[in-house]
Gaussian input, Z-matrix of N, CA and C with variables (Angstrom, degrees):
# hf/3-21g

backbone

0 1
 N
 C     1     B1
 C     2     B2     1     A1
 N     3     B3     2     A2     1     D1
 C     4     B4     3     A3     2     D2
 C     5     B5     4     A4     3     D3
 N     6     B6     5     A5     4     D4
 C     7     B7     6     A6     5     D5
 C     8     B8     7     A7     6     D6
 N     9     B9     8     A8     7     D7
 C    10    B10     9     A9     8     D8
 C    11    B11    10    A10     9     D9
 N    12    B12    11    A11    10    D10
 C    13    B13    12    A12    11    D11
 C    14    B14    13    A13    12    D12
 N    15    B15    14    A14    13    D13
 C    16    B16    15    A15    14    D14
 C    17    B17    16    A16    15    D15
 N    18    B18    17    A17    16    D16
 C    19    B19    18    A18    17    D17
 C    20    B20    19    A19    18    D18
 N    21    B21    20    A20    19    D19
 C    22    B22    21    A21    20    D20
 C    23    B23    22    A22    21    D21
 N    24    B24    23    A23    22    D22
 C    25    B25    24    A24    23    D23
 C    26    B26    25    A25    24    D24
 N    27    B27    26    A26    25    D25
 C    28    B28    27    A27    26    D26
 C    29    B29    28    A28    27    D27
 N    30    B30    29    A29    28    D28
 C    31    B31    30    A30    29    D29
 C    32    B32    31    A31    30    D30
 N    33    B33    32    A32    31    D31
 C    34    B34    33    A33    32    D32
 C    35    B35    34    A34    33    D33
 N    36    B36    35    A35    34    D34
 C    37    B37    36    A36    35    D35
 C    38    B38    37    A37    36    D36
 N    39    B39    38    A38    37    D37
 C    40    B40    39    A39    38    D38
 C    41    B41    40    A40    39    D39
 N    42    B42    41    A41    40    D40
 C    43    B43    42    A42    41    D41
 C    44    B44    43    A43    42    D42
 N    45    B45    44    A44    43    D43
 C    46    B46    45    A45    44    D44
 C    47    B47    46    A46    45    D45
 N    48    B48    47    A47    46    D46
 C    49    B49    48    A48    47    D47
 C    50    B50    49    A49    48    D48
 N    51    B51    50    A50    49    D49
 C    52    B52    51    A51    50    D50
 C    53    B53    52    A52    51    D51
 N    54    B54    53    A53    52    D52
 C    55    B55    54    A54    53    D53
 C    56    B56    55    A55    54    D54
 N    57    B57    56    A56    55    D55
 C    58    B58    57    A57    56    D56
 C    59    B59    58    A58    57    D57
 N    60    B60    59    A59    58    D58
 C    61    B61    60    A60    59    D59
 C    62    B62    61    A61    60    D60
 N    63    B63    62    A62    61    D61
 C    64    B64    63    A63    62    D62
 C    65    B65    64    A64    63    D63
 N    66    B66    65    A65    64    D64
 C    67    B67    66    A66    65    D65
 C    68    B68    67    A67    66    D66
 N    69    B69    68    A68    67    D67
 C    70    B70    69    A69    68    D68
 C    71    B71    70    A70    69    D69
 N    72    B72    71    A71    70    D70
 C    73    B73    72    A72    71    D71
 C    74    B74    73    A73    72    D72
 N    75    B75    74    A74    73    D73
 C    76    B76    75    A75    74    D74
 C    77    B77    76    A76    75    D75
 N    78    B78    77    A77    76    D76
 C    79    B79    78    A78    77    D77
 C    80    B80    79    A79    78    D78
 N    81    B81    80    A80    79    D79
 C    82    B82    81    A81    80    D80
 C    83    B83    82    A82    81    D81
 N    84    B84    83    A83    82    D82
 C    85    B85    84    A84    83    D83
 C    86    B86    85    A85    84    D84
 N    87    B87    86    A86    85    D85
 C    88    B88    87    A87    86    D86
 C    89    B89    88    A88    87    D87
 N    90    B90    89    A89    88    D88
 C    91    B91    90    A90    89    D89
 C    92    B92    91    A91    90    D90
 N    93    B93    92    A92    91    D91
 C    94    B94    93    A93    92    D92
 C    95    B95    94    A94    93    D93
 N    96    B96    95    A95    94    D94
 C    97    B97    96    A96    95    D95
 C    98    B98    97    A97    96    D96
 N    99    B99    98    A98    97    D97
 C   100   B100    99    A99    98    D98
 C   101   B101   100   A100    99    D99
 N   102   B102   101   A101   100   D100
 C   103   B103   102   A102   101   D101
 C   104   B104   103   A103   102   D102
 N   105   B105   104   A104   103   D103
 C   106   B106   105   A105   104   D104
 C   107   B107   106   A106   105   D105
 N   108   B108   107   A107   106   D106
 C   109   B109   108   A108   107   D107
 C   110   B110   109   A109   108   D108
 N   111   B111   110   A110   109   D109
 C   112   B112   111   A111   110   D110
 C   113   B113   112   A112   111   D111
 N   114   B114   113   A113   112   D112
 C   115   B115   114   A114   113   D113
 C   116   B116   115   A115   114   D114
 N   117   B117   116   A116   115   D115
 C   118   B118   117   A117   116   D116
 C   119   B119   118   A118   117   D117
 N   120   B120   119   A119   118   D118
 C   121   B121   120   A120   119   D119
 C   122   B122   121   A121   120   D120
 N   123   B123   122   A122   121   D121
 C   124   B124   123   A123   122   D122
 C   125   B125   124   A124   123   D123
 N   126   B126   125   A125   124   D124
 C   127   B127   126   A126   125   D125
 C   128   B128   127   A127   126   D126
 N   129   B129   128   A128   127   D127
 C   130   B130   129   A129   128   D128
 C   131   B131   130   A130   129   D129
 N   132   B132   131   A131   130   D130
 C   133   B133   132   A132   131   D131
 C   134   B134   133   A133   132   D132
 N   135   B135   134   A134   133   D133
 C   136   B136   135   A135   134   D134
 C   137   B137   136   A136   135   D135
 N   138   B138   137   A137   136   D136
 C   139   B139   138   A138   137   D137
 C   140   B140   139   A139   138   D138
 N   141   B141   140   A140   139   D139
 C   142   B142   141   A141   140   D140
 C   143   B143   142   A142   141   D141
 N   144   B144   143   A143   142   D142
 C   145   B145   144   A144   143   D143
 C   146   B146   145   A145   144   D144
 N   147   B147   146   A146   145   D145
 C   148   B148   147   A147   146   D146
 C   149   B149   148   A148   147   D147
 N   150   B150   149   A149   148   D148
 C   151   B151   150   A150   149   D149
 C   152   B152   151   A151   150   D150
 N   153   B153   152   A152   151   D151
 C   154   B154   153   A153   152   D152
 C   155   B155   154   A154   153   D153
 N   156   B156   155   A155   154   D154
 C   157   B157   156   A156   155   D155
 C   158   B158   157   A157   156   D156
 N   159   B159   158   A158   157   D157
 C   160   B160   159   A159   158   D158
 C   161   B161   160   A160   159   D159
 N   162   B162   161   A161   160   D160
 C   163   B163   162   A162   161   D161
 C   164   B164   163   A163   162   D162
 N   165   B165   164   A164   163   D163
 C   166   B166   165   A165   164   D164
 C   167   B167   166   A166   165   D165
 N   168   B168   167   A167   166   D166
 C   169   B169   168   A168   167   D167
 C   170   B170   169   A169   168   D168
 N   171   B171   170   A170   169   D169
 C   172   B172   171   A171   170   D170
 C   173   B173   172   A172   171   D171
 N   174   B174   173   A173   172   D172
 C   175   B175   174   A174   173   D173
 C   176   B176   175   A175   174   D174
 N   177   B177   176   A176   175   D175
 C   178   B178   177   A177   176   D176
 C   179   B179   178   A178   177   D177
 N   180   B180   179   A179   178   D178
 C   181   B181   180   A180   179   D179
 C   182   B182   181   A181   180   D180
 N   183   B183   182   A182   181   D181
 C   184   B184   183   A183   182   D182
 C   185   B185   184   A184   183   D183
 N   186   B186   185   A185   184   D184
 C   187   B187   186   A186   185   D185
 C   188   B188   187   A187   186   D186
 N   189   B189   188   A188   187   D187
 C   190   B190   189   A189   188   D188
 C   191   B191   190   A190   189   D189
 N   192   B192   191   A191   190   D190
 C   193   B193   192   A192   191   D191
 C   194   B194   193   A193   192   D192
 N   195   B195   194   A194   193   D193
 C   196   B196   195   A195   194   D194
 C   197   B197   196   A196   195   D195
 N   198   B198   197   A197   196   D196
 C   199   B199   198   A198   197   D197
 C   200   B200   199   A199   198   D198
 N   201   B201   200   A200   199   D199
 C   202   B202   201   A201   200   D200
 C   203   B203   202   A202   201   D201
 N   204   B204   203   A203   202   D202
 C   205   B205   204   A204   203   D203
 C   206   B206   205   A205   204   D204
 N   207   B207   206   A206   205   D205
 C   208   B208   207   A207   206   D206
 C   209   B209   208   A208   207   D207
 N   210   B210   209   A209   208   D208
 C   211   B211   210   A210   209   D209
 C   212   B212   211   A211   210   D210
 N   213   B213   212   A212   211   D211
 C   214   B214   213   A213   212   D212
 C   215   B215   214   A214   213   D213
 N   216   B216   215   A215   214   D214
 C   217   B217   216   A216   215   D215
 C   218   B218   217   A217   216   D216
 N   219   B219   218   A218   217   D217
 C   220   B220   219   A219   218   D218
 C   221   B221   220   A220   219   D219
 N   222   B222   221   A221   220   D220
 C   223   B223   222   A222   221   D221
 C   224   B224   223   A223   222   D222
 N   225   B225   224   A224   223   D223
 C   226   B226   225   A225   224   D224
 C   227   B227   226   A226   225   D225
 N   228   B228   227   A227   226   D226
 C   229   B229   228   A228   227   D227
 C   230   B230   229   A229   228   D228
 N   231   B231   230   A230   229   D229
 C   232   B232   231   A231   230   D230
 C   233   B233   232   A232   231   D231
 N   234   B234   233   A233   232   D232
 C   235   B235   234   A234   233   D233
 C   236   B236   235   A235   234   D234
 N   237   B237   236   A236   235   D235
 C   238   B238   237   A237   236   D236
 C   239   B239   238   A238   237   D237
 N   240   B240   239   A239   238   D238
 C   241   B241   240   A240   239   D239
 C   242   B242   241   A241   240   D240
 N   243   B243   242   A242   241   D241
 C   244   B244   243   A243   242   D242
 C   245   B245   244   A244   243   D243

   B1=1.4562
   B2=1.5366
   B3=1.2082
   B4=1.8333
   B5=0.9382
   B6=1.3794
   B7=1.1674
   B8=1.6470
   B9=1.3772
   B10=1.4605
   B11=1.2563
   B12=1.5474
   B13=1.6422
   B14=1.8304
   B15=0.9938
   B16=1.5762
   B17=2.2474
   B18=1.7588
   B19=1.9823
   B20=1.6549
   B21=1.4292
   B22=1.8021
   B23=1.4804
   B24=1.4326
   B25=1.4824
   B26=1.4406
   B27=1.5117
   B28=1.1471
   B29=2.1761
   B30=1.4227
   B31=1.5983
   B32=1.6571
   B33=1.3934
   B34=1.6266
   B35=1.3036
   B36=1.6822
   B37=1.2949
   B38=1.7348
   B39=1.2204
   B40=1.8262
   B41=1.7164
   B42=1.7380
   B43=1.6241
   B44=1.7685
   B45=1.1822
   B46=1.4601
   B47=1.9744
   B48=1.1353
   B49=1.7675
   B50=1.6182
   B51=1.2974
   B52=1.7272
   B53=1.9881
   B54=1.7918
   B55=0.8801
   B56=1.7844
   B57=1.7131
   B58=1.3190
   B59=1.5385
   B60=1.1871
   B61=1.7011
   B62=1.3161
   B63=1.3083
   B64=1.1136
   B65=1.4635
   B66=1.5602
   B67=1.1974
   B68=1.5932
   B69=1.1778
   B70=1.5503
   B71=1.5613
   B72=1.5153
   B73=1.5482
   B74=1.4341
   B75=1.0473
   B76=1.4115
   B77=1.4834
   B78=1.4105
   B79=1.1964
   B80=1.5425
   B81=1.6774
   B82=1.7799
   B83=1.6376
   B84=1.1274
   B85=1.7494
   B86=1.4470
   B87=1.5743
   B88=1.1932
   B89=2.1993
   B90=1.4289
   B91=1.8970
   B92=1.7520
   B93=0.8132
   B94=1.0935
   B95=1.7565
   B96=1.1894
   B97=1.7910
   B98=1.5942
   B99=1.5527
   B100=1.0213
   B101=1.9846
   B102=1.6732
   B103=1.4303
   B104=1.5889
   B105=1.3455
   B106=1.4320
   B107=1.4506
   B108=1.5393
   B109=1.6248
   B110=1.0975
   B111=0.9714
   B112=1.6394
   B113=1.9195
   B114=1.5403
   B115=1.8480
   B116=2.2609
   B117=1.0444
   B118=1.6729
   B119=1.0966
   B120=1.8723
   B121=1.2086
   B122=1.4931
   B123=1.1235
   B124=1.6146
   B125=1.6188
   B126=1.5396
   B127=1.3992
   B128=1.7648
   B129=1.3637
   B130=1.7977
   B131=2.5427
   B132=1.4428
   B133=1.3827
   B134=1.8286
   B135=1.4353
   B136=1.5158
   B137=1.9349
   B138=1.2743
   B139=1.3957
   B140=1.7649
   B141=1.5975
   B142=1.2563
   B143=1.5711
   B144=0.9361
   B145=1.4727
   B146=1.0415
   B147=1.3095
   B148=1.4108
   B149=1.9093
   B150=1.2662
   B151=1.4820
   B152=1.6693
   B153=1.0951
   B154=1.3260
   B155=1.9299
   B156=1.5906
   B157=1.4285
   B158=1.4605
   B159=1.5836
   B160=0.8229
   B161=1.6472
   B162=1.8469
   B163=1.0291
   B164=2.0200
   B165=1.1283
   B166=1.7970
   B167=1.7822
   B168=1.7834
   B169=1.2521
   B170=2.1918
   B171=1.2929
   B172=1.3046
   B173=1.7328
   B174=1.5559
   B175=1.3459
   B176=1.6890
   B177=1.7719
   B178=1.6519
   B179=1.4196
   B180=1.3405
   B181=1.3541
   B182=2.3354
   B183=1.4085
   B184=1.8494
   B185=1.5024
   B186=1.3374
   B187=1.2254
   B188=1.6448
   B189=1.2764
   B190=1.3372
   B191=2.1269
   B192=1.4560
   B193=1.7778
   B194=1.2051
   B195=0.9473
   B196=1.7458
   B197=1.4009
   B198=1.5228
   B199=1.7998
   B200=1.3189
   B201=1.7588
   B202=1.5681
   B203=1.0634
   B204=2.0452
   B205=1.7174
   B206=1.6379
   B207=1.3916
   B208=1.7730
   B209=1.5625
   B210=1.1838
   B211=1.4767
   B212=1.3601
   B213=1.9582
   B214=0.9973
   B215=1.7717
   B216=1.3801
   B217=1.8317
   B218=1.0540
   B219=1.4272
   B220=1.6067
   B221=1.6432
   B222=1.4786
   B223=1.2170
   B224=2.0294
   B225=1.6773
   B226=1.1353
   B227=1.6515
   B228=1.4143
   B229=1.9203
   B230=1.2275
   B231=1.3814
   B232=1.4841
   B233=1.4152
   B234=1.8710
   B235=1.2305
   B236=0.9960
   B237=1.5089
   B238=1.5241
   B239=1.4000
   B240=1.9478
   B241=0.7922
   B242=1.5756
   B243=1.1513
   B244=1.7993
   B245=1.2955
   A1=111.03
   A2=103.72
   A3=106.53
   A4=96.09
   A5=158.83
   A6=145.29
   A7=123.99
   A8=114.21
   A9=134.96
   A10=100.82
   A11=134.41
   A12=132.77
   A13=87.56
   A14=126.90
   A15=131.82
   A16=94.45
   A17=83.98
   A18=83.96
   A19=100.69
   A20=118.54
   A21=104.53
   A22=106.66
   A23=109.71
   A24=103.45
   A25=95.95
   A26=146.84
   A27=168.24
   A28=96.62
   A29=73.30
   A30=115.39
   A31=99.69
   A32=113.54
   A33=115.97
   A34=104.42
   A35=110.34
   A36=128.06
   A37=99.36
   A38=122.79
   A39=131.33
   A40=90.68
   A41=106.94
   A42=75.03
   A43=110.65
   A44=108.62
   A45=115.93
   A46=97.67
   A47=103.96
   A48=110.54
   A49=113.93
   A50=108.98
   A51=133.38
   A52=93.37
   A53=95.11
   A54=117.58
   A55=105.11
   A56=113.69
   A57=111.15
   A58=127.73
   A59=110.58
   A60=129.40
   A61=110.94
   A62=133.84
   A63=148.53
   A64=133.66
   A65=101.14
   A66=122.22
   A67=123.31
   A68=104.46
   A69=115.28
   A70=110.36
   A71=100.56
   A72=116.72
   A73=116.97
   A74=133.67
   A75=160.29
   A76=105.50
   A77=110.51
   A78=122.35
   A79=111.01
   A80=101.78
   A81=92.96
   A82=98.56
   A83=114.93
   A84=115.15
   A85=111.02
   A86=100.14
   A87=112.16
   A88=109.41
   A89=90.94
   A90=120.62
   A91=115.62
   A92=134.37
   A93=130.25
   A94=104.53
   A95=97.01
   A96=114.73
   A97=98.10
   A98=157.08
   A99=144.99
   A100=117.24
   A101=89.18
   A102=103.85
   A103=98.25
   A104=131.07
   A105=115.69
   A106=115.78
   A107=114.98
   A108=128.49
   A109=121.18
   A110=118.69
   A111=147.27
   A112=97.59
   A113=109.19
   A114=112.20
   A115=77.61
   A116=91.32
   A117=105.01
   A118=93.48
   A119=126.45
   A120=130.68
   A121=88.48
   A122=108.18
   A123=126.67
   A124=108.43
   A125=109.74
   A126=118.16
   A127=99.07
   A128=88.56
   A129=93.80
   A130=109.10
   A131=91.92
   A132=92.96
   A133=107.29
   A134=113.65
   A135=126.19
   A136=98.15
   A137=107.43
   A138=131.48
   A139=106.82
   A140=105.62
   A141=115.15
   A142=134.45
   A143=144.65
   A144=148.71
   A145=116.90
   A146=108.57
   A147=140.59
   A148=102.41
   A149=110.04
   A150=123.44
   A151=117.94
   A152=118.19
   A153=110.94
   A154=106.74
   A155=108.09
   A156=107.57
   A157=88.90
   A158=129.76
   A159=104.47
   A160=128.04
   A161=129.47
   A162=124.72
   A163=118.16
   A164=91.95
   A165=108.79
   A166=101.88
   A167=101.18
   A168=104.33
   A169=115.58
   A170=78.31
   A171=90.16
   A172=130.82
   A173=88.07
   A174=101.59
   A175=116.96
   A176=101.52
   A177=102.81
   A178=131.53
   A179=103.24
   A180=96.87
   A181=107.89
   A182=87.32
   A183=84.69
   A184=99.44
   A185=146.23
   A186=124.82
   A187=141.38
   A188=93.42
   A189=119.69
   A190=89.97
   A191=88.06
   A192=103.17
   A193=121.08
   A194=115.10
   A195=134.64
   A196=101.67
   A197=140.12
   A198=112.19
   A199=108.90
   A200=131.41
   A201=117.79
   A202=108.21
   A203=94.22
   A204=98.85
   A205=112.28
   A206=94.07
   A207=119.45
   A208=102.25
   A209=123.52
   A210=128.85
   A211=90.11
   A212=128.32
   A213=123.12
   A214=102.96
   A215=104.83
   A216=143.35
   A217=117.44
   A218=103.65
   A219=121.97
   A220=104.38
   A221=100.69
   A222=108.49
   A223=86.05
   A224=99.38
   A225=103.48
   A226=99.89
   A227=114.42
   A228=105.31
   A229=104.33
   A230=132.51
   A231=119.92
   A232=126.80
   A233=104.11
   A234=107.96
   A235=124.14
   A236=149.64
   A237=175.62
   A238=93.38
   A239=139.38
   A240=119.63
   A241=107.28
   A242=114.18
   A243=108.53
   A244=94.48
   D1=-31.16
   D2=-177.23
   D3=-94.86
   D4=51.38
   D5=122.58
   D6=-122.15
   D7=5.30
   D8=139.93
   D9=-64.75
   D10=-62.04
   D11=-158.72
   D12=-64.64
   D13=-61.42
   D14=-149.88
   D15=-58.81
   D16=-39.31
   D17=-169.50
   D18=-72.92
   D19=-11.55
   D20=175.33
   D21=-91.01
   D22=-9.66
   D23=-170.20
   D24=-94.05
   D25=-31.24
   D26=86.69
   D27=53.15
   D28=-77.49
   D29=-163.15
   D30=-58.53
   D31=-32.83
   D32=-162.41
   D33=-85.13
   D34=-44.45
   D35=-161.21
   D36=-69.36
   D37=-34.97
   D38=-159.92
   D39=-86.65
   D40=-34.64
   D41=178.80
   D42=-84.28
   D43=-24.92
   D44=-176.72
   D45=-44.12
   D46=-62.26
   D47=-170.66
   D48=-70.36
   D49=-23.33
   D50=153.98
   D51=-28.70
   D52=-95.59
   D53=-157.61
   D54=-54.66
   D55=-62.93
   D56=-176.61
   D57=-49.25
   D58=-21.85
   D59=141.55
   D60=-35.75
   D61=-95.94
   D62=164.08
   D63=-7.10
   D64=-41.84
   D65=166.93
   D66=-92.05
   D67=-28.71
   D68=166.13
   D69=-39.88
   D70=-71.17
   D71=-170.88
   D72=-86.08
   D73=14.65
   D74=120.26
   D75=-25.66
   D76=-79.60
   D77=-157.20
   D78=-85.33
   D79=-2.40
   D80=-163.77
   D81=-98.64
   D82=124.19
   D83=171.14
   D84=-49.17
   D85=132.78
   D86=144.60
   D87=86.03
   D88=2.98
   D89=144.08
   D90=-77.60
   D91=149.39
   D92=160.57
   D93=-109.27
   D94=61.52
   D95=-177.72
   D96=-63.48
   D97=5.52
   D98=164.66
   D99=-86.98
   D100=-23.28
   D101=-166.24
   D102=-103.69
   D103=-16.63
   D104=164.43
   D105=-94.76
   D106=148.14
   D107=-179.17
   D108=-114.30
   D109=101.86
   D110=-160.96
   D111=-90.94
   D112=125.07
   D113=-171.89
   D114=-127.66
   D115=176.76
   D116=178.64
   D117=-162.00
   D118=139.98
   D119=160.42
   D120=-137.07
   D121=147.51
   D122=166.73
   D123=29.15
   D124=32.65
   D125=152.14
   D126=99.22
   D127=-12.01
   D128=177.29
   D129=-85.08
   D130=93.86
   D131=-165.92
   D132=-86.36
   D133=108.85
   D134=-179.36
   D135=-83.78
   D136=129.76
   D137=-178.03
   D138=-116.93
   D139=105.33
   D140=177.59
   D141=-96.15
   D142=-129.76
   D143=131.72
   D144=130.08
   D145=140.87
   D146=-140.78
   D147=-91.06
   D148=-17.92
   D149=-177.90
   D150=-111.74
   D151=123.08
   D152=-171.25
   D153=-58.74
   D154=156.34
   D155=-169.18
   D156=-124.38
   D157=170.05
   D158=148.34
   D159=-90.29
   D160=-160.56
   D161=171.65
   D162=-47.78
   D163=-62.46
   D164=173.79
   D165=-32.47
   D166=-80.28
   D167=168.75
   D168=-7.48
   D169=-77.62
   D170=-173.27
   D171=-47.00
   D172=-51.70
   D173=-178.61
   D174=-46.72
   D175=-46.64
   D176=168.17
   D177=-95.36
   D178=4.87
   D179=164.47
   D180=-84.41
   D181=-21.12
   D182=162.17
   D183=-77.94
   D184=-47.03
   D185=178.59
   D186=-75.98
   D187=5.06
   D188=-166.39
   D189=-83.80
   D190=-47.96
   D191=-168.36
   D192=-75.66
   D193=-45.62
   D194=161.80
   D195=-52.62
   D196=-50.93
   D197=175.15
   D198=-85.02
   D199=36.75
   D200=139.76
   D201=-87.27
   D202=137.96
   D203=162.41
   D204=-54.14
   D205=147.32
   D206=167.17
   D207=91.76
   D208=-12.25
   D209=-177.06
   D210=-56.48
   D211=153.31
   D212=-171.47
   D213=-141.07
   D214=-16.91
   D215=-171.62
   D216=163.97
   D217=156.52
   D218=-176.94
   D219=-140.38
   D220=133.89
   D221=-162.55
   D222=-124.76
   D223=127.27
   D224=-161.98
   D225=-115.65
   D226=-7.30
   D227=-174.48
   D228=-40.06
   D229=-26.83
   D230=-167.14
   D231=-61.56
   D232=-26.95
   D233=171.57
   D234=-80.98
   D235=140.53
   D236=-122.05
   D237=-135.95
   D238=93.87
   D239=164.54
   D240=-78.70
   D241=177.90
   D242=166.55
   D243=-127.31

């Protein structure tokens, strides 16, 4: 039973850092935070996108993710620098 309770609390926290991700780079100029897709499992948040970024781009959208609480790593191959 406690490890169903631990996988919803698990489960709440990845979308919480999901979303506050999302919104981070949303709001930060000069990200194209609408065009990257941000997944979280067990606090480990993978950053994808389908549009090439450049290096910069990139560099702060990893720093952007790394100062949410519960973030644990960020795994960035997904992004396409050019």
């Amino acid at each position: 039973m406690a490890n169903t309770v631990d996988r919803a609390k698990q489960e709440g926290s990845d979308t919480w850092i999901t979303t506050k991700v999302k919104a981070d780079m949303l709001t930060e100029k000069g990200i194209p935070g609408g065009d990257i897709k941000v997944e979280t499992s067990q606090g480990v948040v993978s950053l994808s996108s389908d549009i090439a970024v450049t290096c910069s781009q990139k560099e702060e959208a990893v720093r952007i993710t790394k100062n949410i609480e519960g973030v644990r790593s960020v795994l960035a191959d997904g992004l396409k620098a050019e």
